[in-house]
C-alpha positions as CSV (number, residue, x, y, z in Angstrom):
1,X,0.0,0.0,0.0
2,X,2.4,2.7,0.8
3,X,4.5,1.6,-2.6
4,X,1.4,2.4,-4.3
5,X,0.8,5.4,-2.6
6,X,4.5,6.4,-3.3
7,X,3.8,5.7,-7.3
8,X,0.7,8.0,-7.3
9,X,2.5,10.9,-5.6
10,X,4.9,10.8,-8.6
11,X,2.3,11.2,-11.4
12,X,-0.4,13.7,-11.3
13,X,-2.3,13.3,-14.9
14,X,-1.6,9.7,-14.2
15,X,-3.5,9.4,-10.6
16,X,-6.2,10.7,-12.1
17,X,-6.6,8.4,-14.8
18,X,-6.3,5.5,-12.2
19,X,-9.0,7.2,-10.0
20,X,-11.2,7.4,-13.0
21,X,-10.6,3.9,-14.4
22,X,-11.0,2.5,-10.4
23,X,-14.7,4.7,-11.2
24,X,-15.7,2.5,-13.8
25,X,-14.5,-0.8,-12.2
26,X,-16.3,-0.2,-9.3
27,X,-19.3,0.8,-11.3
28,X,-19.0,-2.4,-13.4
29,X,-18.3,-4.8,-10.7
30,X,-21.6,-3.4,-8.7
31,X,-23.6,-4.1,-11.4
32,X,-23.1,-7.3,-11.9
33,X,-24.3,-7.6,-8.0
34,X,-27.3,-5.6,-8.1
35,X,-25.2,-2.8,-5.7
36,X,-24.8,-5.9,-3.5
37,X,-21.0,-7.2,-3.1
38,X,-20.7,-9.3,0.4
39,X,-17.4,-10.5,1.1
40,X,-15.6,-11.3,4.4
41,X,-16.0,-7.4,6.0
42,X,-16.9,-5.8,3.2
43,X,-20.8,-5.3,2.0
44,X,-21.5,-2.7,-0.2
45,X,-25.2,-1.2,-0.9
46,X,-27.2,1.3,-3.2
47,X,-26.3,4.2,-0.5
48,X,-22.5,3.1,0.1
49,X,-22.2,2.8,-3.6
50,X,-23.1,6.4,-4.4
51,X,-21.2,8.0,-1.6
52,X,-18.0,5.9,-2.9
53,X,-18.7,7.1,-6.3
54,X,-18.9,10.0,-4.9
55,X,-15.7,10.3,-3.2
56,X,-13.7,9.2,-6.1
57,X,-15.1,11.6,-8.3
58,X,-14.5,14.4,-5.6
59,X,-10.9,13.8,-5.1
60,X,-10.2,13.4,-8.7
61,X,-11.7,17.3,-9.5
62,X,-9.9,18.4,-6.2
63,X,-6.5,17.3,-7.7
64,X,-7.7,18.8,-10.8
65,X,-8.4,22.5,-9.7
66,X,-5.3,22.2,-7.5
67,X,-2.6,22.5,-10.5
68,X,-1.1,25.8,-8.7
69,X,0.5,23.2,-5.9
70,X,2.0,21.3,-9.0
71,X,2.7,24.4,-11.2
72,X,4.6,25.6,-8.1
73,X,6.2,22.4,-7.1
74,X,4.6,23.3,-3.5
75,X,5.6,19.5,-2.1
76,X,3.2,18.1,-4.8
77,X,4.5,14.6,-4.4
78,X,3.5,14.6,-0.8
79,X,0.0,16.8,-1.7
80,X,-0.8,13.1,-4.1
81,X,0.0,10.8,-1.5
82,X,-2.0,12.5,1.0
83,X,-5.2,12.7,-1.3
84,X,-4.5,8.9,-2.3
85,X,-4.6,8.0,1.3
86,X,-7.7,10.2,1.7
87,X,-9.9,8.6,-1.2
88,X,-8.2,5.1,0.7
89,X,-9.6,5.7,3.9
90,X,-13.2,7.0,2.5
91,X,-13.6,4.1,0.4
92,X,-12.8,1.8,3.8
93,X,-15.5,4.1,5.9
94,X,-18.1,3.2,3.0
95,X,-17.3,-0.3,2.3
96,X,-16.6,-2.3,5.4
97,X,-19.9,-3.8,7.3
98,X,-18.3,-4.0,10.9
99,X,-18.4,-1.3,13.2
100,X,-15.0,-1.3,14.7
101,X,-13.4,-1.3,11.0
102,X,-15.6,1.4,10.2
103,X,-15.2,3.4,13.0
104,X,-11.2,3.2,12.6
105,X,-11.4,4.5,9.1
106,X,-14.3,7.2,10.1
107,X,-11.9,9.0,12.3
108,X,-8.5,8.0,9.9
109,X,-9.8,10.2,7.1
110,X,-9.2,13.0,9.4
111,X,-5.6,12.8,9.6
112,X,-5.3,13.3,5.6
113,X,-8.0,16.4,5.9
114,X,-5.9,17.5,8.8
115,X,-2.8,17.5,7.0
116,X,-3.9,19.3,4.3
117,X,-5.3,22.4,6.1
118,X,-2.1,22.2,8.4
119,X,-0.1,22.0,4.9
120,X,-1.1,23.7,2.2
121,X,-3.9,26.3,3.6
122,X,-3.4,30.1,3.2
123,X,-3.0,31.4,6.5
124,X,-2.0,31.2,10.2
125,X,-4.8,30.9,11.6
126,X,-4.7,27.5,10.0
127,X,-3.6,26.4,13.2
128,X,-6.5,26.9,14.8
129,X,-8.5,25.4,12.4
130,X,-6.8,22.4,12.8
131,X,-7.0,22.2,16.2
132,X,-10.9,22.9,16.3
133,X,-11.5,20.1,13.8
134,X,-9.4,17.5,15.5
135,X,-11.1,18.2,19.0
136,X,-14.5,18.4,18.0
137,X,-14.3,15.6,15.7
138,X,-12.5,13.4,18.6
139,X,-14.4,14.4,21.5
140,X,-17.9,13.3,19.7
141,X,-17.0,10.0,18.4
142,X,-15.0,8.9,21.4
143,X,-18.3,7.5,23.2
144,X,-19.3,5.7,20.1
145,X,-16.0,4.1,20.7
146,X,-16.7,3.1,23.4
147,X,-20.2,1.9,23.4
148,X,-18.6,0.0,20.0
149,X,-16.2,-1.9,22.4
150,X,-19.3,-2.4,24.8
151,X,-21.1,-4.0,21.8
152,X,-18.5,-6.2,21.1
153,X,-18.3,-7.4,24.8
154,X,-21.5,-8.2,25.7
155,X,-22.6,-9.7,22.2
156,X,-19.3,-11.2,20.8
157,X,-20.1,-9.0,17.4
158,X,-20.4,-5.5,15.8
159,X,-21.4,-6.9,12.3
160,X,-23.8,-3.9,11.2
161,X,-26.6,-6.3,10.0
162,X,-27.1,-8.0,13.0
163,X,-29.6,-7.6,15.6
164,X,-28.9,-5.6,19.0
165,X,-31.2,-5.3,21.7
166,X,-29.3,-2.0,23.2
167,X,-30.9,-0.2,25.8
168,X,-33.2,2.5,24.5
169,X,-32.0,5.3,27.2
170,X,-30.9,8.8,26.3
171,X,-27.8,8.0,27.1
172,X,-27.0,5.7,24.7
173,X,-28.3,7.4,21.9
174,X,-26.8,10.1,22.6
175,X,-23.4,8.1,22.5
176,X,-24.1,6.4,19.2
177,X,-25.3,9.9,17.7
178,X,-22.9,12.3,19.0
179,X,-19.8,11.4,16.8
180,X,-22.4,11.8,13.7
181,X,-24.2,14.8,14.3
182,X,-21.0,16.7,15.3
183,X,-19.5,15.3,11.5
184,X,-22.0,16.4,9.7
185,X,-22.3,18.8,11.1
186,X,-25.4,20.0,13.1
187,X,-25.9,23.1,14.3
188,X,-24.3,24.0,17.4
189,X,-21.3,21.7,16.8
190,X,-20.8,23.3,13.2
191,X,-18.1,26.1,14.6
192,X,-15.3,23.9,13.4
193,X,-16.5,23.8,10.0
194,X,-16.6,27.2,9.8
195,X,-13.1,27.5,10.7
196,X,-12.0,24.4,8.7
197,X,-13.8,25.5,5.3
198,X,-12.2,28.9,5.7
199,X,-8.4,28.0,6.4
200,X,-8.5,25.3,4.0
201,X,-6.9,25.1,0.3
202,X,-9.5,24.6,-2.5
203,X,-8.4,20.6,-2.3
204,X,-9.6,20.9,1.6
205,X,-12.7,22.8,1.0
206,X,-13.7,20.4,-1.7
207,X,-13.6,17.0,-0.2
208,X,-14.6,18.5,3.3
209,X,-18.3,19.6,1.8
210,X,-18.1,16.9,-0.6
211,X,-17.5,14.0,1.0
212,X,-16.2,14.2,4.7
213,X,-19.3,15.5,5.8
214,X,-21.1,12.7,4.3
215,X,-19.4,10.2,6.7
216,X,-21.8,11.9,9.5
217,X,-25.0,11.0,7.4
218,X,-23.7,7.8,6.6
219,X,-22.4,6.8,10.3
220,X,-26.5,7.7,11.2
221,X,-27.7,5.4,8.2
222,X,-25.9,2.3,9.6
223,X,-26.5,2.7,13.3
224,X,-30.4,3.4,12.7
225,X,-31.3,0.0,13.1
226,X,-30.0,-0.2,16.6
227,X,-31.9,2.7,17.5
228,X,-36.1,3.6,18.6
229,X,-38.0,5.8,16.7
230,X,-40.6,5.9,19.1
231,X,-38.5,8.3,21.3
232,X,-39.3,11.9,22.2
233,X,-35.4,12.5,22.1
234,X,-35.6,12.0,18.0
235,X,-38.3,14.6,18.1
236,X,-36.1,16.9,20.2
237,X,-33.2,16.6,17.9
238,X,-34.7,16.9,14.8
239,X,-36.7,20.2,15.9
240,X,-33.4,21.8,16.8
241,X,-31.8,20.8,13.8
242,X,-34.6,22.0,11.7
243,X,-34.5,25.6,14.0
244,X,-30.6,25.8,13.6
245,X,-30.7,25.6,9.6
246,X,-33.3,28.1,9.9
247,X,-31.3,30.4,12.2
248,X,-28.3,30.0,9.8
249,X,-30.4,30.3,6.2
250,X,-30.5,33.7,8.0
251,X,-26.9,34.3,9.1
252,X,-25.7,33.6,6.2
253,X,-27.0,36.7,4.6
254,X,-25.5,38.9,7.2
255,X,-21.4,37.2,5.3
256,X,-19.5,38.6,2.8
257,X,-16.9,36.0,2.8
258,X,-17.6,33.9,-0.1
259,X,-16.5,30.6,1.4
260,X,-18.0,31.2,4.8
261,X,-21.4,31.7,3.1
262,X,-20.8,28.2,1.4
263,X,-19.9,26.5,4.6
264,X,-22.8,27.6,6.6
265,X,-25.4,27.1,3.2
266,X,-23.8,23.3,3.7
267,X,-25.3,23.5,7.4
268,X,-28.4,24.6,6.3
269,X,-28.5,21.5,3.6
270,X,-27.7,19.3,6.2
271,X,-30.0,19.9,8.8
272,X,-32.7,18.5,6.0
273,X,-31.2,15.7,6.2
274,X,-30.8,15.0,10.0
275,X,-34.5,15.6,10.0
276,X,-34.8,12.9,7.0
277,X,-33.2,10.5,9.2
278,X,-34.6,10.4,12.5
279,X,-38.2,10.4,11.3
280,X,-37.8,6.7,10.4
281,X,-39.3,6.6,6.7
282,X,-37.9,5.2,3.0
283,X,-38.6,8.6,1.4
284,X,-36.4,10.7,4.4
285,X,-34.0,8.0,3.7
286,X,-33.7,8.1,0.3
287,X,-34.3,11.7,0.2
288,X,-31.0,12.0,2.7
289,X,-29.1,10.0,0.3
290,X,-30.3,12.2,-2.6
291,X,-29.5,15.6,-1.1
292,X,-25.8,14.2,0.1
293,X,-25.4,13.3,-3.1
294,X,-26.6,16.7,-4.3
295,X,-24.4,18.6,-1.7
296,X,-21.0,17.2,-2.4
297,X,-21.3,17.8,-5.8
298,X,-22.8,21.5,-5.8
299,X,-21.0,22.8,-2.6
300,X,-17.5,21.1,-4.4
301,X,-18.0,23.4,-7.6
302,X,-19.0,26.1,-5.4
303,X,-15.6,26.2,-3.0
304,X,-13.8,25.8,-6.7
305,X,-15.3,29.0,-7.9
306,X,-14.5,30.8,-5.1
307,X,-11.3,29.8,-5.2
308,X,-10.7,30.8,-9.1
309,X,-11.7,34.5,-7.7
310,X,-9.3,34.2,-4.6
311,X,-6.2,33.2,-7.0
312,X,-7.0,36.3,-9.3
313,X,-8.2,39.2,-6.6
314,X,-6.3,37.8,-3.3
315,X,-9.6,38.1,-1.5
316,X,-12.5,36.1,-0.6
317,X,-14.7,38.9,0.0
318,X,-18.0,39.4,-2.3
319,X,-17.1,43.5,-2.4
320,X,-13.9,42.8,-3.3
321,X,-14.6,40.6,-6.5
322,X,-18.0,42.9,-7.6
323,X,-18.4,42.9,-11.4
324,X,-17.3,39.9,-12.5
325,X,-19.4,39.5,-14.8
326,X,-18.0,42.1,-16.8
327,X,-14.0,40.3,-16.7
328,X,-15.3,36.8,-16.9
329,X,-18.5,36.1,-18.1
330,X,-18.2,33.0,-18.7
331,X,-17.4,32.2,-15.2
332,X,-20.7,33.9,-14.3
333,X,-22.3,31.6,-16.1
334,X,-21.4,28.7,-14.1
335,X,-21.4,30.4,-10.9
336,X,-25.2,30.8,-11.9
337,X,-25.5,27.4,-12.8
338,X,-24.2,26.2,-9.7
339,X,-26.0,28.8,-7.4
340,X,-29.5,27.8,-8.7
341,X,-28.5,24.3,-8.1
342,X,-27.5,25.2,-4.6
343,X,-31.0,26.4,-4.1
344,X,-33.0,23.2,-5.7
345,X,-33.7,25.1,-8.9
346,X,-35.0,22.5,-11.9
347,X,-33.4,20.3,-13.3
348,X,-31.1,19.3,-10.7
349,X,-31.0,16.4,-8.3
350,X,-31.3,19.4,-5.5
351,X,-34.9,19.8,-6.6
352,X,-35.7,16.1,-6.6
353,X,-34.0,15.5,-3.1
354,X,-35.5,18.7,-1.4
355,X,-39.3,17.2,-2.9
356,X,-39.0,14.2,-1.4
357,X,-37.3,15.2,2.3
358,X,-40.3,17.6,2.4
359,X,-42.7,15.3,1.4
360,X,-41.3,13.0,4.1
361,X,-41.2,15.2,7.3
362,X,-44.6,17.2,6.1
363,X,-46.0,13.2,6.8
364,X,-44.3,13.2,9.9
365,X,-45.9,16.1,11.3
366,X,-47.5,19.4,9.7
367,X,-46.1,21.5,12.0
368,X,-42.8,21.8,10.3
369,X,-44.4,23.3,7.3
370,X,-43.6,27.1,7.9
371,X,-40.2,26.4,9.1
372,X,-39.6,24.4,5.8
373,X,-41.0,27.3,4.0
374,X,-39.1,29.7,5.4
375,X,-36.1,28.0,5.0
376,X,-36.5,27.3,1.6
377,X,-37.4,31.0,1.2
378,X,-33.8,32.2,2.2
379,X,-31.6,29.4,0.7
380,X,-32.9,31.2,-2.0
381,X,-32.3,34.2,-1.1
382,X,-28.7,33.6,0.1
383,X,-27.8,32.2,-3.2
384,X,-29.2,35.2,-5.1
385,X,-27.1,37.5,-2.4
386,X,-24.5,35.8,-3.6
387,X,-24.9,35.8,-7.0
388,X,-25.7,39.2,-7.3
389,X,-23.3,41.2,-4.7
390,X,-20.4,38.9,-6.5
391,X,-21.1,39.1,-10.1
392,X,-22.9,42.6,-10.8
393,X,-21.6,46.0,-10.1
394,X,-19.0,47.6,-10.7
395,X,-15.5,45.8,-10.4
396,X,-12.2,47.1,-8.2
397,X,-10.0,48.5,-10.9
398,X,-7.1,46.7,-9.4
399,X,-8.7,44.1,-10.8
400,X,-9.3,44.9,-14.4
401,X,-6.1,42.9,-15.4
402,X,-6.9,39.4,-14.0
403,X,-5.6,36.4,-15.8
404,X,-8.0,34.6,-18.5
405,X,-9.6,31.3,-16.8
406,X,-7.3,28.1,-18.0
407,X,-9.3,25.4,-20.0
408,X,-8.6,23.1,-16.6
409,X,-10.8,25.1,-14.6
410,X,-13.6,25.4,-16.9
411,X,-13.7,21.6,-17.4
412,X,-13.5,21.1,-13.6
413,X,-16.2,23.2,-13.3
414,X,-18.5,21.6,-15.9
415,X,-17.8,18.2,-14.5
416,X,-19.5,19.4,-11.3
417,X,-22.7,21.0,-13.3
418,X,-23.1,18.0,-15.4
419,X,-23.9,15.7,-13.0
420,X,-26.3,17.9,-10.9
421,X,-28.8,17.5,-14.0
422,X,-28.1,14.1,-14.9
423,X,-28.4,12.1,-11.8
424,X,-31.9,13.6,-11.2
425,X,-33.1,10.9,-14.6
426,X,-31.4,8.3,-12.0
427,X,-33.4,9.4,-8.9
428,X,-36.8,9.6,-10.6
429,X,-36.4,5.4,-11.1
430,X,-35.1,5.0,-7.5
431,X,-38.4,6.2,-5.5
């Protein structure tokens, strides 16, 4: 393994040709199971498929739009090896059916993430953000560590498909969700993401919101047969979760930092799907799949954009890159693109996953309704704030000589579009 990880940090155009043709095998060879490959540890179903599909496509356009670390010889050898052992570990957390393997690679894809902020991010303060994502991350999933080794005590096995008979106390719950909710994250817990997103190179930002914080949504998925649904502490949690992406659908009008309004949009996204989760039905199941799905992809293209305007103005902030539309229009035009997939515009998979998670808690109780709406109201809003205070206006002077987009960054860019408004022919036969 590490003589393979030592080949891929050599080659760059290479890598990505093995993590594309590693795509297609995997693609082929689930097929042929019906999304179902059982082997020793490893079991592999519709929802692990996608999110390891997923990853690989991620890290390949992250390697992609990060040509300035190999343009610049910035230790790009060591940047490959790190994002090999990244997609390694990610693949693992999808893959593997027993809980103490999973659990091991859950928290070993944050040394890679780590690494790279620590690494390669743009300023001091990166530090810090290190720190508050290694703590936070920790300190809510060591419980589930331990209530993993408790599992394995008193019933001799942690295969996921078997049946526990846990206790149903607060508690315990509360051990088994803690390490989730923090990854994913939900609000309350979500400071470190700020931070992260923030401090982190556009390779960071991109497999952060789209695929780290999938592992949250995922780590819920497999432990939800061990847990109640009958329990008022479900309806607790998913009332805050719904009132925190509420609070910041609002706050994140009040930014003008362009990444820091993408990080807390992805907190916003995810709190839908928390609440799609711990109401116990198919369609907030499928629907959670559907928008994690939808997230990676759309949040990825949008950290890559804003990174394209950091490289040519030096500054993340929306004033600061005004007018844009009159030095690049063609980037405008898939900044739109993206942003109206960011707020479920048609036809994206956004839409089709927003549909059905709304569908799903509506059923669970009617109540929700005008905080639904009113979220949905200023996603919208949000995205066309950002749209609009970024693109239109009149631009900085200073700015009036940027360099012309490379043919690289377009294609990256379309390769995150394209997807959004295919997959949604795929969803449509999966409900």
């Amino acid at each position: 393994m590490i003589l393979c990880l030592m080949m891929l940090a050599n080659m760059w155009g290479e890598s990505i040709f093995i993590y594309i043709l590693l795509g297609f095998l995997f693609f082929m060879k689930s097929s042929d199971y019906l999304f179902s490959c059982v082997e020793s540890y490893m079991e592999v179903d519709w929802a692990g498929w996608v999110l390891v599909m997923l990853s690989i496509w991620v890290v390949v356009l992250s390697i992609m739009s990060s040509m300035s670390i190999k343009n610049k010889s910035k230790f790009n050898k060591m940047f490959m090896g790190v994002n090999s052992a990244l997609l390694m570990f990610l693949m693992s957390s999808f893959v593997f059916s027993d809980y103490l393997i999973f659990y091991i690679s859950f928290e070993c894809s944050l040394i890679p993430i780590l690494l790279i902020i620590l690494g390669w991010g743009y300023q001091p303060e990166r530090a810090q953000a290190g720190i508050y994502l290694l703590f936070y991350t920790i300190f809510g999933s060591f419980p589930l560590f331990f209530l993993i080794m408790y599992m394995s005590d008193a019933y001799g096995s942690i295969y996921m498909y078997d049946s526990f008979n846990l206790d149903s106390g607060v508690l315990i719950m509360l051990m088994m969700l803690l390490g989730f909710l923090v990854k994913f994250p939900m609000y309350g817990v979500h400071l470190w993401l700020l931070k992260a997103h923030v401090e982190a190179p556009v390779a960071g930002s991109m497999i952060l919101a789209g695929v780290l914080l999938k592992l949250g949504g995922y780590g819920i998925l497999r432990f939800l047969p061990l847990l109640h649904c009958q329990s008022m502490f479900f309806m607790v949690l998913v009332c805050f979760s719904m009132w925190g992406g509420l609070v910041m659908s609002l706050i994140c009008l009040r930014h003008m930092d362009m990444k820091l309004l993408i990080a807390s949009s992805s907190v916003v996204h995810m709190s839908m799907c928390i609440m799609g989760l711990l109401i116990f039905s198919e369609w907030g199941l499928k629907g959670c799949v559907m928008m994690m799905l939808a997230h990676g992809i759309c949040s990825s293209g949008l950290f890559c954009l804003a990174n394209m305007v950091y490289e040519r103005t030096a500054s993340r902030s929306m004033l600061m890159s005004k007018g844009m539309l009159n030095l690049m229009p063609t980037l405008s035009m898939f900044w739109f693109f993206l942003i109206m997939s960011n707020m479920a515009a048609p036809p994206s998979i956004n839409l089709l996953s927003e549909i059905i998670l709304i569908v799903s808690s509506i059923s669970w109780s009617s109540y929700v309704i005008l905080v639904l709406g009113t979220m949905s109201f200023f996603s919208g809003a949000y995205s066309l704030f950002l749209y609009s205070l970024s693109q239109h206006g009149q631009y900085v002077l200073s700015n009036s000589s940027l360099k012309i987009n490379s043919m690289v960054e377009y294609l990256v860019v379309f390769l995150h579009w394209v997807p959004l408004n295919l997959l949604i022919l795929v969803g449509w036969s999966i409900i």
